[in-house]
Each structure stands twice: as C-alpha cells, then as structure tokens.
N, C-alpha and C positions, 0 to 999 in steps of 0.2 A: 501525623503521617497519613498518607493518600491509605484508601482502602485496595487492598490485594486486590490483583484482579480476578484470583480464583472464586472470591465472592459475590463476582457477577450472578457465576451458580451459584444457591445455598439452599438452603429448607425451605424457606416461604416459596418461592421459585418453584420448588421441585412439588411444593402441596397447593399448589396453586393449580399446576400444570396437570397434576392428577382428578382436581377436582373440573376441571374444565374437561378432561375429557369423560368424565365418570359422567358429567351433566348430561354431554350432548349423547352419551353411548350406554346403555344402561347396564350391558355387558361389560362392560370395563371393569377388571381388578386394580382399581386404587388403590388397597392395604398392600396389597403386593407389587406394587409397580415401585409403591412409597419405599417398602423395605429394601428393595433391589438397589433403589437410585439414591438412597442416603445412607448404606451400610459403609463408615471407616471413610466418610464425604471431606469430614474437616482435616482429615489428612493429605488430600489430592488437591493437584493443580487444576487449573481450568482446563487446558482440552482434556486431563484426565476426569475431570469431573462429568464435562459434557460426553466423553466415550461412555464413561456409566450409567448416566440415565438414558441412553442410546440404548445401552444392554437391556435396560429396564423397560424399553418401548418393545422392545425382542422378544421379551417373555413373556408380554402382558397385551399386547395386541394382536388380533387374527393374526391365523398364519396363512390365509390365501392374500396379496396384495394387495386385490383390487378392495377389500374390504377393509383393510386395513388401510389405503391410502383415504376412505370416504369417511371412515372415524376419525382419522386427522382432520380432514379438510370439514367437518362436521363439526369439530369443538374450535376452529381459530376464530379471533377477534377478529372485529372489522380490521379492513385493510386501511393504511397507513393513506393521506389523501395527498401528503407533500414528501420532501425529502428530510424532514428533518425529523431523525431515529430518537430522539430526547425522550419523547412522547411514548416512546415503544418500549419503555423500561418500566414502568407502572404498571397501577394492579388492574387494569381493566381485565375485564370481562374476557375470558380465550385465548387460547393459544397464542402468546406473540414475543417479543422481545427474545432475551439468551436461550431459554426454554427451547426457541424454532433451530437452532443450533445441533441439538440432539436429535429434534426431531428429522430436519435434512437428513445427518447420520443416519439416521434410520431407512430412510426412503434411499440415502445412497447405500445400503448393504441388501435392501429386501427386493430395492425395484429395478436392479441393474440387470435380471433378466425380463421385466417387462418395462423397456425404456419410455414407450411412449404414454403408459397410465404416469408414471413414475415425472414427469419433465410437466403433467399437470399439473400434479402437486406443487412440485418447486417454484411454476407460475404463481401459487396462491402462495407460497411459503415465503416468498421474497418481497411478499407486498405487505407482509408481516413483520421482517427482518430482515433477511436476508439467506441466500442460498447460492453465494459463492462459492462456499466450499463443498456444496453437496453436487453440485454440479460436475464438476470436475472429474470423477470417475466414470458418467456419462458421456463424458467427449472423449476418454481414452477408448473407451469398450465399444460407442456406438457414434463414431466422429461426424458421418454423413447424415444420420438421424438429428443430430445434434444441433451442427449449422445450418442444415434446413432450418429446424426448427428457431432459432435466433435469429435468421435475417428475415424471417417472418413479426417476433418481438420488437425487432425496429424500432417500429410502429406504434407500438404496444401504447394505451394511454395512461399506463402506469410507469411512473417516471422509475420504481424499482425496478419494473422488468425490465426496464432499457439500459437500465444501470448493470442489470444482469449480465445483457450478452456482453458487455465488455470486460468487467470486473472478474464475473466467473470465468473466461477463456484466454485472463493474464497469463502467459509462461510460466512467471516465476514469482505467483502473489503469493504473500507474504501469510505462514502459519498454511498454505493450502497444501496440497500436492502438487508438483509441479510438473506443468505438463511438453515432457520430453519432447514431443514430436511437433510442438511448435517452437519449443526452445531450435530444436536444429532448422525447421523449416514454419515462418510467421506465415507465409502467402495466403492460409483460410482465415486468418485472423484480417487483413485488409476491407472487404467489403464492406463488413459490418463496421471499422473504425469509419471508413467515407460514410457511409451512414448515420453513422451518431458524432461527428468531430464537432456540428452546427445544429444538435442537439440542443434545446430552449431551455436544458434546465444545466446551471454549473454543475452539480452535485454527475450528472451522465458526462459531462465534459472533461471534469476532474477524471474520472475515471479511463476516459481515454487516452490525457496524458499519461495515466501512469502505467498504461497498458502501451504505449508507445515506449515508452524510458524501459520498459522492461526490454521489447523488442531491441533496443540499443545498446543493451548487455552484451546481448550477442551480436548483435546486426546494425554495427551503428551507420555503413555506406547505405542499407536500406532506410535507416528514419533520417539519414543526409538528405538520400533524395525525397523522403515523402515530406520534407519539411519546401526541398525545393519547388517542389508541384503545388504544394499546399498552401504555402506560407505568401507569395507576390496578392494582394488584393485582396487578401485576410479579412476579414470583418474582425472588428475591436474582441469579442469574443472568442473569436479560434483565434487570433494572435496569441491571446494571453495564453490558453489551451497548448499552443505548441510551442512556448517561449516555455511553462512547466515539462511538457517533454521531453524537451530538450538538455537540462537540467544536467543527467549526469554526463552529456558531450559536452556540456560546455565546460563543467569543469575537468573534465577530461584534459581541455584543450587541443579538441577535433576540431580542424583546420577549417575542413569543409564546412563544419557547422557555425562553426565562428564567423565564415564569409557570409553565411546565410543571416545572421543576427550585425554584421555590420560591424564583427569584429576581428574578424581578419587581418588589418593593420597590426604591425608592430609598432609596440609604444616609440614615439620620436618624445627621448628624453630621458629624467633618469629618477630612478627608486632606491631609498636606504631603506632598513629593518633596526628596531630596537626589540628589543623584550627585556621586559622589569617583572620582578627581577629572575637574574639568572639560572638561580637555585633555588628549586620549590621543593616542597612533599607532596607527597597523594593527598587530594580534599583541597587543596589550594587553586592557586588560578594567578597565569600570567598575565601581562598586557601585551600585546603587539602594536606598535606605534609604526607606521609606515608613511613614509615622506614622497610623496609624488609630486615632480619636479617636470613641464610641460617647455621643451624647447620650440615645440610646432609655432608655426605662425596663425594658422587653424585651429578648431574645435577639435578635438577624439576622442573619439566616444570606445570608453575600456571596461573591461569585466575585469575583474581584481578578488582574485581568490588567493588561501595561503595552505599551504601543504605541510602536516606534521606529520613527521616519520618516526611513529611510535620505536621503542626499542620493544623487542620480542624476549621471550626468556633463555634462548639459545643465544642471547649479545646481537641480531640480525636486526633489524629494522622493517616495519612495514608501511606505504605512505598512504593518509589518509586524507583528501582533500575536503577546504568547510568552505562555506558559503560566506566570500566576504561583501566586495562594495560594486555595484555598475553605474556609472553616471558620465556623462558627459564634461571631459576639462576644459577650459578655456586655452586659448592662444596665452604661452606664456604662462602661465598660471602654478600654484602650487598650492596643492592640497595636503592637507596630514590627517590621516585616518588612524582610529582606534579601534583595538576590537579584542576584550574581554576572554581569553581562551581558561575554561574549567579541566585542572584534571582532577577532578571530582570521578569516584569509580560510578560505573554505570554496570548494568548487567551484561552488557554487549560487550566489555574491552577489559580488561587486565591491563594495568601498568607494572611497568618495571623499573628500577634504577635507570640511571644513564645518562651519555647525551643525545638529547632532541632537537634534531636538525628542522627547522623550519622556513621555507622556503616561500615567494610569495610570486606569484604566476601574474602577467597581464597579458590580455588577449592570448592565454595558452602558450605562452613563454615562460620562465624562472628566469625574473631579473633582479634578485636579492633574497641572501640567505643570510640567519643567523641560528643562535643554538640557544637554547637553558637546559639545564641540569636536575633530573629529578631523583633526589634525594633517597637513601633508605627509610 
C-alpha cells in the first residue's frame, strides 16, 4: 500500500527541523520545540500534524517577529534552482521540504500584523517549498499590500515566486482558505494572470490554468471571454495553458466556450451506449462502449465526454461528469470507443445501491444514455 500521507510529517522531519534551527540560532529550544511537535504525532492527520508543529514554532521562537521571522530565514536550505519539488523532500541541510508548511503557519499567525516583514519571509519560504497557503490570510487582511506586492514577483527570477502570485491568490485552492472576495469578484486577480499566462516555465503556466478553472466555478462568461481575447494567435504554449483552463467548461458543455475550442457544432450523426456488464458491486468496474456513427460529408471535430449520475443515500442522484475522448472524425466514418469506468470507493465519494444513469455528451449535448445497476 502507498504511504499515508500524514507521513509526509513524521519524527525524522520534525528532529531534523529542530536541529537546523538550533544550528543557525543558538537560542533555540530544540528539546522543547521536539516535545511540543511530536506529543500523540502518530495519532494526527497531516494538516493536523503540521497545525502542531506550527504550535511548536509558537512556543519555542522569539516572540517579537521581526526576530523570529530572521531565525527562520537564518536556518533554511539553499533555495530550490528549477521546479521540480522531488528534490525538496530529502535530508539536506535547512529548513525546506513539508517541515516549510508549518513554518508558513507560523509567519501566517505571528506576522499578519506586521505584513510586510512577514511576505519577506514567504518570498524565501516558497523558494524552499512553497507558501500558498500561508499567503492567503495576507490577501484577506491586507489585500492592497498584497497585490502590490505580487505584480511586483512577476518578475521574480525565481520560478516559485511566480508560481506564487498565482497559485497562492486561487479562489478556491484546494486544502487552502478560500478566498471570498475574489470568489464573488476575480478582477484583482487578472493583471497578474496577463502577466504570467507566457510565463517560460509550465510548472507557473500550469498554475494559471488552474487559477483560471477556478475563476470559471464561478464566473464562467468572464474566462469565455478571457479565453476569447487570449486564445486567436496563441503561441503553442498558452494554447495548451488555456485548453487545461478551460477544462471544467468544456465539460460543462459551455456553448460559448465550446465555439471558442471549435466545438460548437452539433454532432451531424448518431451515437449508441453499451455498458457490460449491467450489474456491478462496489470495487468493481464497468465498460462503456460507445459507437460514433459520422453522417457529415466533412471532418468534425468532437469532445466526447460521459456523465454518471451517482445514486445519493436519500434514493436522489447526483451527476458527475469524466474526461472521455476529443479527436477529429472523418466524413462518413465510424468510430467505437471504450472506456474502463471503476466504482472502486475512493475517499471523496460514497456509493450506493441503485440505478446508474449514464449519459454520453458530444460538443455539450446528451446524445445517448444507458443505466447499470449497483448492487448491495
């Protein structure tokens, strides 16, 4: 079996983390930072683990900030020189890897009233790991200091810190705090996405589609249009960038966004649905076999997704759409697609008895539906 992921945090981590700051800070209580951050550890989840060695930075480092923020930045490893974090999980030398997690925590609870010592830190903390989530109560509390400060990072020639302003300022990233006032209103969030969309590195790219797909939760006519402005003349790189943007509008099957990606067209032609077999258990796995049959005299080019409408435990249904096939048919042509669906439990979903309506979308249409039966 995969290792938990509470084990990210563990002992070696946490006496590693103490010995690297006891190095650089002579002052530093080690024995007690140790005792704080590993009492009842193998009991706790991971953000519950990294909340406690948080508390453990609380008790055991100055309590004036600015002193406290120069013993962190005093004991981290060198900084990270590319994007890939693999590297930042080992036992080097200093503060860096899951350990900066806590630490963030910490500069987000101590340095929210002196924001700007506080947002230096995070600068060096993210070039270490990262510090999206410590970010985040600094754009609630001090929003104008905040995006100054990021469309300044830009720039930054550290590819974390530009990974920063976009990743840390997501709406609705994922494990973070989410940040209300751009969930109702994205428009401070713009600038900086034009800023980094043609950003040299994927890893800052990646992150702006996902900071876009967020914004389309709520505001999908606004990433219609920013795809419309953005999208004519692309370079091969931002194409790809706002074709993962785009992601959950397409399978949405948003009109707009559809005509945007060249899929607008209703299918000319016709689709069946199988599924094998009918009646499953939980831990099993159907097939869906889907027949696409092309009356066009022309080419069309189709996105093919399929929609399972889970059954809820009040008998109600809820629908869940997955990522099937996009390719181009020929004039005439007939395709048959397959595609392996698990209902394997996962920590995110509950099954239930029932029937499961399965529906199969082209270009944001349902043109073929069937059912299987999941079993007690």
């Amino acid at each position: 079996m995969p290792e938990p992921f509470k084990n990210f945090i563990n002992e070696a981590l946490i006496r590693r983390g103490a010995r690297a700051l006891a190095q650089a800070n002579a002052g530093f209580d080690a024995p007690r930072f140790a005792n704080v951050a590993l009492h009842g550890l193998d009991e706790l989840e991971l953000k519950a683990r990294a909340m406690q060695v948080a508390d453990a930075l609380e008790a055991t480092l100055p309590a004036e900030f600015d002193v406290a923020a120069a013993w962190i930045e005093a004991a981290l490893a060198a900084p990270l020189s590319d994007a890939d974090l693999s590297h930042a999980q080992g036992e080097a030398e200093g503060l860096h890897g899951w350990m900066l997690w806590s630490v963030g925590e910490f500069v987000a609870r101590r340095g929210i009233a002196h924001p700007e010592r506080a947002l230096r830190t995070l600068h060096a903390l993210t070039q270490r790991f990262t510090a999206e989530f410590a970010i985040r109560p600094f754009i609630v509390a001090h929003p104008d200091l905040v995006y100054r400060t990021l469309r300044t990072w830009t720039t930054d020639e550290s590819v974390h810190v530009r990974r920063l302003v976009s990743e840390g300022s997501r709406p609705r990233l994922p494990w973070g705090l989410q940040l209300r006032s751009l969930i109702a209103d994205p428009s401070p969030s713009w600038p900086l996405l034009a800023a980094l969309q043609d950003d040299p590195s994927e890893y800052v790219r990646r992150s702006v589609a996902n900071h876009l797909n967020d914004i389309a939760k709520d505001h999908p006519a606004l990433v219609a249009q920013w795809l419309e402005s953005h999208l004519p003349g692309a370079s091969a790189p931002r194409a790809a960038m706002l074709r993962h943007a785009s992601r959950t509008l397409i399978k949405r099957g948003d009109a707009r966004v559809l005509r945007v990606w060249g899929l607008g067209q209703a299918l000319n032609g016709s689709v069946s649905l199988s599924i094998t077999p009918r009646r499953v258990r939980v831990g099993e796995h159907v097939t869906l076999t889907v027949t696409v049959k092309s009356n066009s005299r022309r080419a069309q080019k189709l996105a093919i997704d399929y929609v399972v409408h889970h059954v809820k435990a009040e008998g109600k249904t809820s629908a869940k759409v997955f990522k099937g096939w996009q390719f181009d048919i020929a004039a005439g042509d007939t395709r048959v697609l397959e595609k392996r669906h698990s209902m394997k439990r996962i920590t995110t979903r509950r099954y239930y008895p029932g029937k499961h309506t399965v529906d199969i979308q082209v270009n944001g249409a349902v043109v073929a539906s069937a059912f299987f039966t999941l079993a007690e």
